[in-house]
C-alpha positions, 0 to 999 in steps of 0.5 A: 500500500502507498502508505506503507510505503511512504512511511518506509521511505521517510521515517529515517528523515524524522526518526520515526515520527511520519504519520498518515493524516495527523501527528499524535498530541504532544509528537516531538519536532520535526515530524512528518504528516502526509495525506492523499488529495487527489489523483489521475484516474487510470482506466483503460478499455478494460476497465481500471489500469494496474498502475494507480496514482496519487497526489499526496500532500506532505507536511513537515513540521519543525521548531525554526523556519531553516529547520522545517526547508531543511526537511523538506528538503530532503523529503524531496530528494527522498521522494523524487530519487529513482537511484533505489529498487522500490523507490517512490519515483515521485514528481513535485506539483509546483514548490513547497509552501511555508506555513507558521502556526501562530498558537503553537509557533510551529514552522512548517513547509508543504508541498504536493507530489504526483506518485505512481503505484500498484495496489499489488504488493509485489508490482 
C-alpha cells in the first residue's frame, strides 16, 4: 500500500515520527504528516489500469523556519530519487509552501507530489 510505503521511505528523515493524516498530541519536532488529495484516474478499455496514482500532500513540521526547508528538503530528494529498487519515483506539483502556526509557533513547509503505484504488493 502507498502508505506503507511512504512511511518506509521517510521515517529515517524524522526518526520515526511520519504519520498518515495527523501527528499524535504532544509528537516531538520535526515530524512528518502526509495525506492523499487527489489523483489521475487510470482506466483503460478494460476497465481500471494496474498502475494507480496519487497526489499526496506532505507536511513537515519543525521548531525554526531553516529547520522545517531543511526537511523538506530532503523529503524531496527522498521522494523524487529513482537511484533505489522500490523507490517512490515521485514528481513535485509546483514548490513547497511555508506555513507558521501562530498558537503553537510551529514552522512548517508543504508541498504536493504526483506518485505512481500498484495496489499489488509485489508490482
Amino acid at each position: 500500500m502507498l502508505e506503507i510505503a511512504l512511511c518506509a521511505a521517510l521515517d529515517a528523515l524524522a526518526d520515526g515520527r511520519v504519520f498518515p493524516d495527523t501527528a499524535p498530541e504532544g509528537v516531538q519536532r520535526p515530524f512528518i504528516t502526509f495525506q492523499a488529495v487527489g489523483g489521475q484516474s487510470n482506466v483503460v478499455m478494460a476497465g481500471p489500469g494496474e498502475a494507480r496514482n496519487a497526489r499526496v500532500q506532505i507536511n513537515v513540521w519543525a521548531n525554526t523556519r531553516l529547520g522545517a526547508g531543511a526537511l523538506m528538503e530532503r523529503v524531496r530528494a527522498t521522494v523524487c530519487d529513482r537511484t533505489k529498487a522500490g523507490s517512490l519515483n515521485g514528481t513535485p506539483i509546483g514548490e513547497p509552501d511555508w506555513l507558521h502556526e501562530d498558537d503553537t509557533d510551529w514552522y512548517g513547509s508543504r508541498m504536493d507530489f504526483s506518485l505512481w503505484y500498484s495496489l499489488q504488493p509485489n508490482a
